[in-house]
MDTraj code that builds the backbone (N, CA, C; nanometers):
import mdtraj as md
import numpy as np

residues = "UNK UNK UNK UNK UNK UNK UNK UNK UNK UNK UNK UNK UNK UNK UNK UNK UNK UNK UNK UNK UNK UNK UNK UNK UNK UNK UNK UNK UNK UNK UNK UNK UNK UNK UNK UNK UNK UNK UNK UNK UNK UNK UNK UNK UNK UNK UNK UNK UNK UNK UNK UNK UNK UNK UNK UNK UNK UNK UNK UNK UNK UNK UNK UNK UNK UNK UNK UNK UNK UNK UNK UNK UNK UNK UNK UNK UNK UNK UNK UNK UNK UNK UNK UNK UNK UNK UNK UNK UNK UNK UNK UNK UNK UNK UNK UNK UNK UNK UNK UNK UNK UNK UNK UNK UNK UNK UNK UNK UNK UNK".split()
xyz = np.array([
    [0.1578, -1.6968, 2.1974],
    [0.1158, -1.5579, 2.1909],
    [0.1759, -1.4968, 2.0635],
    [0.0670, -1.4904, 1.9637],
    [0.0955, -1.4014, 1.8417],
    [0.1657, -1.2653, 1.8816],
    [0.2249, -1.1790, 1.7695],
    [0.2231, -1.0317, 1.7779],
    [0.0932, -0.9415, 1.7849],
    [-0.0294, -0.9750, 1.7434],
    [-0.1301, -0.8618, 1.7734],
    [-0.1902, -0.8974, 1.9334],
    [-0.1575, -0.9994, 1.9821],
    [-0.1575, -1.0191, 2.0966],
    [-0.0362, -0.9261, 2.2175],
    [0.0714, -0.9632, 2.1866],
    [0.1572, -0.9365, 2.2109],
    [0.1343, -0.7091, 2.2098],
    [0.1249, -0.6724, 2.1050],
    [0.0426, -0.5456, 2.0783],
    [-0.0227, -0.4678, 2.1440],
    [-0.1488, -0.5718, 2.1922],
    [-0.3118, -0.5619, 2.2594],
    [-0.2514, -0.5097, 2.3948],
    [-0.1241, -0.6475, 2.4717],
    [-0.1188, -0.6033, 2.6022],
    [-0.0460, -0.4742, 2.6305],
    [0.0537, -0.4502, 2.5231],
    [0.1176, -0.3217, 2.5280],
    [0.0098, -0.2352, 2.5101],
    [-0.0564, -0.2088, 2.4416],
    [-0.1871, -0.0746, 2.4072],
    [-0.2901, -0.1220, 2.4031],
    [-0.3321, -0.1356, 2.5271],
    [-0.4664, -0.2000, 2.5267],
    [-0.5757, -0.0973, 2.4792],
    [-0.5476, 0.0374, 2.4623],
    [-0.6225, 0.1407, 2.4025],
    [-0.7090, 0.1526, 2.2889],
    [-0.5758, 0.0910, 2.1699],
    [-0.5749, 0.0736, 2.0353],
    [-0.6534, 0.0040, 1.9662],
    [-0.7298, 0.0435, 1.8770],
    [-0.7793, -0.0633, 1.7904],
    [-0.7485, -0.0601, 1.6605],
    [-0.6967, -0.2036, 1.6544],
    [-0.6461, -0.2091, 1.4934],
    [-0.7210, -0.1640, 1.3730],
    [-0.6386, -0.1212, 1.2687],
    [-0.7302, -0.0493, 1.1697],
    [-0.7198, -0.1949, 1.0125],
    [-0.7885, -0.2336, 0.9467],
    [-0.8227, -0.3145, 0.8492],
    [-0.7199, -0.2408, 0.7388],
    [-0.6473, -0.3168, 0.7024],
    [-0.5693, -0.2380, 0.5804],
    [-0.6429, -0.1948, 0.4712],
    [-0.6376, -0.1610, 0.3349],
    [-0.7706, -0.1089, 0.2559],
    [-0.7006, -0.2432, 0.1339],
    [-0.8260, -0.3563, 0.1022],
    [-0.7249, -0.3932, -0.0172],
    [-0.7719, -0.3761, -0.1591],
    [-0.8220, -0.2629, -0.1522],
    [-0.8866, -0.2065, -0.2960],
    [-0.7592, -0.1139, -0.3421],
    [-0.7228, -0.0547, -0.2481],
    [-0.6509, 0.0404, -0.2892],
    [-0.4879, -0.0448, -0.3420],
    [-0.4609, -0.1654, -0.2680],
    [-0.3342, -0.2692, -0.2391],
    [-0.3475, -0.2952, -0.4726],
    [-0.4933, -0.3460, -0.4645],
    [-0.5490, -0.3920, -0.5763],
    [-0.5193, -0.3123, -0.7103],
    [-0.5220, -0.1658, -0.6778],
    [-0.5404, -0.0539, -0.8005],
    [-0.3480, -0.0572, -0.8312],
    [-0.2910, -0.0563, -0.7446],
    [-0.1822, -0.0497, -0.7729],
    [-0.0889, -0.1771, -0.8938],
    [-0.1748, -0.3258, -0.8954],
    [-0.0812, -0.4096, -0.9869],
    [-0.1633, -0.3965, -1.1082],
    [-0.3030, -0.3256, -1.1186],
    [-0.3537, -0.3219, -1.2371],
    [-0.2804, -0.1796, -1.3372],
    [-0.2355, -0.2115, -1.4356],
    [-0.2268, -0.0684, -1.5456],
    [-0.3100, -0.0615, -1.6556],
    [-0.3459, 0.0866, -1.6773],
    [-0.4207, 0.1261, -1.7887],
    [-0.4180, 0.0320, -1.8920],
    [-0.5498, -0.0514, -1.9669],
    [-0.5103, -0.1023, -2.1177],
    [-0.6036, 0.0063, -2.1954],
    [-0.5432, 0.0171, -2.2844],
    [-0.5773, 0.0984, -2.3632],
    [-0.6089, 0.0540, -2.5265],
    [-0.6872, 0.1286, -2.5877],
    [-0.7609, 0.0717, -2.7212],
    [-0.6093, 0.1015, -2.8449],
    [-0.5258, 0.1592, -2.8208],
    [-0.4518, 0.2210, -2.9860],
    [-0.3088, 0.1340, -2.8778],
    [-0.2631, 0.0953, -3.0409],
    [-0.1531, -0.0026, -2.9763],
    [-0.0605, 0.0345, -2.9540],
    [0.0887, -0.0370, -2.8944],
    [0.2210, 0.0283, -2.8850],
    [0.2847, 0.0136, -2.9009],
    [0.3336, 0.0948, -2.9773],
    [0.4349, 0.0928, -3.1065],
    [0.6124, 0.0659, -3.0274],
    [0.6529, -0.0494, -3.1051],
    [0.7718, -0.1088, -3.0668],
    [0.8368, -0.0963, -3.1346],
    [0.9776, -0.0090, -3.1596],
    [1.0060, 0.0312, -3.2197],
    [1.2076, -0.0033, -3.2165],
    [1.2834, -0.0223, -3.3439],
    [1.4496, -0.0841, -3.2943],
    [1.4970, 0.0243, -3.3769],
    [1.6042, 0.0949, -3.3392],
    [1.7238, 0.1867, -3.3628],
    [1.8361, 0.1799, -3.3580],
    [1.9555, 0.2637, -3.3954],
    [2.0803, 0.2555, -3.3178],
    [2.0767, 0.3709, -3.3191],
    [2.1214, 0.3814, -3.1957],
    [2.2267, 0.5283, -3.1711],
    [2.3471, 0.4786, -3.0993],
    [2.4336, 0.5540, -3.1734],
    [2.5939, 0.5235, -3.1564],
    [2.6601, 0.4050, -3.1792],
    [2.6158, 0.3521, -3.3103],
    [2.6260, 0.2067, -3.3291],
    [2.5582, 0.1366, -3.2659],
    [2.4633, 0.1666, -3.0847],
    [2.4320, 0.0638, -3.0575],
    [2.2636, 0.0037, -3.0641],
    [2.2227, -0.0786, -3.0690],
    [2.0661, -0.1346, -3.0542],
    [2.0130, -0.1113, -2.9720],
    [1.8888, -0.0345, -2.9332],
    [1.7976, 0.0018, -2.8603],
    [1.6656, -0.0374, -2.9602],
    [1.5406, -0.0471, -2.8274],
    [1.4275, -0.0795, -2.8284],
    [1.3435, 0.0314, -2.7710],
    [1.2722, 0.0597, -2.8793],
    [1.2132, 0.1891, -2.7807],
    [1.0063, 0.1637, -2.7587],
    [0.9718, 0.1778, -2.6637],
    [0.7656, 0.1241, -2.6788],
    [0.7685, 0.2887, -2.6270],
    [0.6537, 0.3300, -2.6912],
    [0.6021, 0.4441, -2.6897],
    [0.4820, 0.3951, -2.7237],
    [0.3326, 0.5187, -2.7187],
    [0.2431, 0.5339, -2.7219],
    [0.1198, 0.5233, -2.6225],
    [0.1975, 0.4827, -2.5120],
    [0.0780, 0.4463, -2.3871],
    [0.0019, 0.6134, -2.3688],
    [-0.1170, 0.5773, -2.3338],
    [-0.2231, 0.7080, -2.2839],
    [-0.2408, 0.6828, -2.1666],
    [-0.1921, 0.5873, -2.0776],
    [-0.2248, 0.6271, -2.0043],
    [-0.1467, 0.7058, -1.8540],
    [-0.1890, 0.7005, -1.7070],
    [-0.0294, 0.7954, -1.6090],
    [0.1014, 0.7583, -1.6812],
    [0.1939, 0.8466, -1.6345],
    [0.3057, 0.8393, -1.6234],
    [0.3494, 0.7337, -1.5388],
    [0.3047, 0.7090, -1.4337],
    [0.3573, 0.6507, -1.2975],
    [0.3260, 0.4574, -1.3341],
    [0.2094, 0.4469, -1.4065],
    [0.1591, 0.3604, -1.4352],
    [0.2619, 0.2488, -1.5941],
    [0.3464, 0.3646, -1.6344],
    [0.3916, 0.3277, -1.7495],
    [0.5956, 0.3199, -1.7235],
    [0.6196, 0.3833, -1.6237],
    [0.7329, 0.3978, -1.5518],
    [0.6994, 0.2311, -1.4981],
    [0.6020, 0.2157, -1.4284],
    [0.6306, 0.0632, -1.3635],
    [0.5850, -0.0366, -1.4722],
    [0.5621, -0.0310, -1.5862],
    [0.5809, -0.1046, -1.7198],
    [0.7474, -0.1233, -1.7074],
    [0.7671, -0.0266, -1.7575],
    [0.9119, -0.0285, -1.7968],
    [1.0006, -0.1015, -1.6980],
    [0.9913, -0.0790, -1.5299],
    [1.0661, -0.1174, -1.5058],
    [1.0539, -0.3007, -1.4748],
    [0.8983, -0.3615, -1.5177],
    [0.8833, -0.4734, -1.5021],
    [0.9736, -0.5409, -1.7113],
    [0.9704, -0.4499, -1.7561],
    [1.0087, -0.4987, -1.8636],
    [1.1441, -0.5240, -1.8327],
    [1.2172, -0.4334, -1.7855],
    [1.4133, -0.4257, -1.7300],
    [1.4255, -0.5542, -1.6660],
    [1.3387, -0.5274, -1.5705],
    [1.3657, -0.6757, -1.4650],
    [1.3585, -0.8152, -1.5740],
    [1.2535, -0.8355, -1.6360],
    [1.2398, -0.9102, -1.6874],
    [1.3558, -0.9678, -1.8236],
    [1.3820, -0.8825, -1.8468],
    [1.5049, -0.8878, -1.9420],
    [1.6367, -0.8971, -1.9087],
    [1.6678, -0.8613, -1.7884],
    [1.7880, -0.8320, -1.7286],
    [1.8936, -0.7127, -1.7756],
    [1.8265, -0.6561, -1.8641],
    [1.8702, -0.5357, -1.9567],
    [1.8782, -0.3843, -1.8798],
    [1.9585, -0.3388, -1.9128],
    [1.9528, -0.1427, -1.8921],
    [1.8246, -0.0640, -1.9754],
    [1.7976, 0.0307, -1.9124],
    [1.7015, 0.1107, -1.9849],
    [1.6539, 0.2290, -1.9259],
    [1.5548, 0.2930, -1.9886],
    [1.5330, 0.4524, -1.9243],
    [1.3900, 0.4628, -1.9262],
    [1.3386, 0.5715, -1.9177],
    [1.1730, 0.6542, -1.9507],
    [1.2238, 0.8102, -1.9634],
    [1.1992, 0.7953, -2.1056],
    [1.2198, 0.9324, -2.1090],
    [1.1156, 1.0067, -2.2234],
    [1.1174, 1.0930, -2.1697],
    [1.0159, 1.1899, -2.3094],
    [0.8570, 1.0737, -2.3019],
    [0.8157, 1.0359, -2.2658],
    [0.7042, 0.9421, -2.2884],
    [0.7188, 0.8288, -2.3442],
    [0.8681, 0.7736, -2.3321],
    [0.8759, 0.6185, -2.4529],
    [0.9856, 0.5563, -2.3180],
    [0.9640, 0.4091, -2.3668],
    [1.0664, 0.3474, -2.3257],
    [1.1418, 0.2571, -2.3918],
    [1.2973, 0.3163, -2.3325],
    [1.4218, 0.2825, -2.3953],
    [1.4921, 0.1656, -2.3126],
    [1.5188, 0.0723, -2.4095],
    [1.6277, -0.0611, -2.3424],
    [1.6931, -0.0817, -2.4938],
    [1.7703, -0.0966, -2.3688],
    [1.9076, -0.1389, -2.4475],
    [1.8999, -0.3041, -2.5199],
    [1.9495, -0.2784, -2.6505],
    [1.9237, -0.4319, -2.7028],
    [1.8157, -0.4533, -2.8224],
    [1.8159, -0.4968, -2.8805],
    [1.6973, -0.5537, -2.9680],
    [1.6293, -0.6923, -2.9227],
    [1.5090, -0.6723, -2.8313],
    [1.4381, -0.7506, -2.7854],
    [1.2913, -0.7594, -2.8390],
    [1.2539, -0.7003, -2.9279],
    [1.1272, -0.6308, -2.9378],
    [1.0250, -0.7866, -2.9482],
    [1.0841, -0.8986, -3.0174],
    [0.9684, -1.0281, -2.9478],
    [0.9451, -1.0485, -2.8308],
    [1.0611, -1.0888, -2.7829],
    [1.0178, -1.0539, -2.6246],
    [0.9336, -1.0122, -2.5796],
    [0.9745, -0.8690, -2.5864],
    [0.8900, -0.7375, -2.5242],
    [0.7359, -0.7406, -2.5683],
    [0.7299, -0.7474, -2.7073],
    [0.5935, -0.8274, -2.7461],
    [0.5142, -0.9026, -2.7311],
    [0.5662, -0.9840, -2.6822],
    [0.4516, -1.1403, -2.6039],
    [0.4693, -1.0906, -2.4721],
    [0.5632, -1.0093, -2.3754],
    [0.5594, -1.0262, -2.2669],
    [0.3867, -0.8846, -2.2368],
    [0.4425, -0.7724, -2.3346],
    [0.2666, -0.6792, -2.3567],
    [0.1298, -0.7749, -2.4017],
    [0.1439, -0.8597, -2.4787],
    [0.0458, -0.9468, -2.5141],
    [-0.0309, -1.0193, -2.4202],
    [0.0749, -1.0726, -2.3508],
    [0.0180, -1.1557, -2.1867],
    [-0.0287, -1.0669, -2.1102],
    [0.0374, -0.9348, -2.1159],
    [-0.0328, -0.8257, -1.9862],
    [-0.1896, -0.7790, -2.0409],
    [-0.2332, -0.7929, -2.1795],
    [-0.3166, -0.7405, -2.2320],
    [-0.3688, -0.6364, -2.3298],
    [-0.1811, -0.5707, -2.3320],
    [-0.1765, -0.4530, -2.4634],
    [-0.1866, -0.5170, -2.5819],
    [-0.2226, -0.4327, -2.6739],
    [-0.2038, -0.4671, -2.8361],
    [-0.0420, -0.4080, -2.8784],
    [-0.0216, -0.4312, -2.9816],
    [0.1500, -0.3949, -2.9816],
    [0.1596, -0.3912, -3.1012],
    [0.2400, -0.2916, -3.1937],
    [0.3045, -0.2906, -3.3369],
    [0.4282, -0.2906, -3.3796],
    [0.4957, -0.3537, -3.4534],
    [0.6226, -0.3654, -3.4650],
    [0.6508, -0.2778, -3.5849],
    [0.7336, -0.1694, -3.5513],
    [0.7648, -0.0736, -3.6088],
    [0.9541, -0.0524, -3.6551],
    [0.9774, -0.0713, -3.8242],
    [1.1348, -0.0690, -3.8680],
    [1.1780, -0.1938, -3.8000],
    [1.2987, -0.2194, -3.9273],
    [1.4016, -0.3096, -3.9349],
    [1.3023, -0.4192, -3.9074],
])
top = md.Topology()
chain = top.add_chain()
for i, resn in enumerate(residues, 1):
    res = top.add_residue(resn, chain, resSeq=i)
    for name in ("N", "CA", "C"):
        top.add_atom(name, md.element.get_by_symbol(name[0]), res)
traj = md.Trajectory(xyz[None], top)
């Protein structure tokens, strides 16, 4: 005896509802967009940062960029003002890892 079995005899009332997987679907896709994004290396305070700016498209959509880029790097970093900041000079990396997702990308200074 499965759990939706198990379920059924508790609420025999109920009928299960189909999860939606269009909606499951919209969530791992992000905006690609035609104008590229600009990758960009700095210091502030002596130290190396990486900053990608230029996405058009949500906020929400570009926040979970960033934080698949952190994970992926094992690095610190932020979203702030519309760009994203990690710590480090990674910008090849970060470059082939946008390339595989489908962005275009520019490498911008140093």
């Amino acid at each position: 005896m499965d759990l939706k079995d198990q379920l059924k005899n508790l609420f025999p009332e109920h009928t299960p509802e189909e999860t939606p997987t269009e909606e499951l679907a919209k969530e791992d896709t992000l905006w690609i967009q035609n104008d590229p994004l600009i990758c960009k290396y700095e210091k502030r305070k002596g130290k190396p940062i990486t900053i990608i700016e230029g996405y058009t498209g949500e906020t929400s959509d570009f926040k979970i960029l960033a934080k698949e880029i952190k994970v992926l790097l094992g690095v610190g970093g932020s979203f702030k003002n519309e760009s994203i900041i990690i710590q480090g000079d990674y910008r090849d990396r970060i470059m082939n890892f946008l390339k595989d997702k489908g962005f275009k990308t520019k490498r911008v200074g140093g």
